[in-house]
C-alpha positions in Angstrom: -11.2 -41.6 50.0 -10.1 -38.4 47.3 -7.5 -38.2 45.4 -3.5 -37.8 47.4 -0.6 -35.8 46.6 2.8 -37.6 47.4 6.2 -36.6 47.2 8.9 -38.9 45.5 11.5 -39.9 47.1 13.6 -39.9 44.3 12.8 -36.7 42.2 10.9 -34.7 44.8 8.2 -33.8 42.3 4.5 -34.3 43.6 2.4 -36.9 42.1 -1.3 -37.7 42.5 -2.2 -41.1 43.8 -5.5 -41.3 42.6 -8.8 -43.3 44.6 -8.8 -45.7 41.6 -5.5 -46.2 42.5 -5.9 -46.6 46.5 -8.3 -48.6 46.1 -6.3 -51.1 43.5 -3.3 -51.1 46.0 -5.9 -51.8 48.9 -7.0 -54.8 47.4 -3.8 -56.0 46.4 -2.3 -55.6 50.0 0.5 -53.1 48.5 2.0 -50.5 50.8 1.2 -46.4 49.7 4.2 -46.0 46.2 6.6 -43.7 48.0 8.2 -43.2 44.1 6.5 -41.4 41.4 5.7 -43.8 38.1 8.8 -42.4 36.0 11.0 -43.0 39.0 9.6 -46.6 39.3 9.6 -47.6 36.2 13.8 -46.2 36.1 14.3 -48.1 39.2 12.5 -51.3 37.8 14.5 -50.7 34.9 18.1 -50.5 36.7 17.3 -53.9 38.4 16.7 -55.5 34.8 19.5 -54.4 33.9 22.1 -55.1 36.5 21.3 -58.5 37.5 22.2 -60.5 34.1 25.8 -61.7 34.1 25.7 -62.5 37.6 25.8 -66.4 37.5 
């Protein structure tokens, strides 16, 4: 498998998406991260955040 260098969307930095981690979102059934971690983690945050009050 090896280690993969993808581009984030979000920030356009490269991140490595390591065989540990292939194999972990293998198993899982998830689809390749097309965001690097910091970008996910904002993201994951945003939605948190915005969908209290909504009721």
């Amino acid at each position: 498998m090896g280690d993969k260098k993808i581009k984030c969307i979000d920030c356009h930095k490269d991140f490595i998406f390591s065989t540990g981690e292939q194999e972990f979102f293998e198993e899982k059934g998830y689809s390749e991260p097309i965001r690097c971690k910091d970008c996910r983690s904002k993201r994951k945050s945003e939605k948190r955040t915005s969908g209290f009050g909504r009721y």
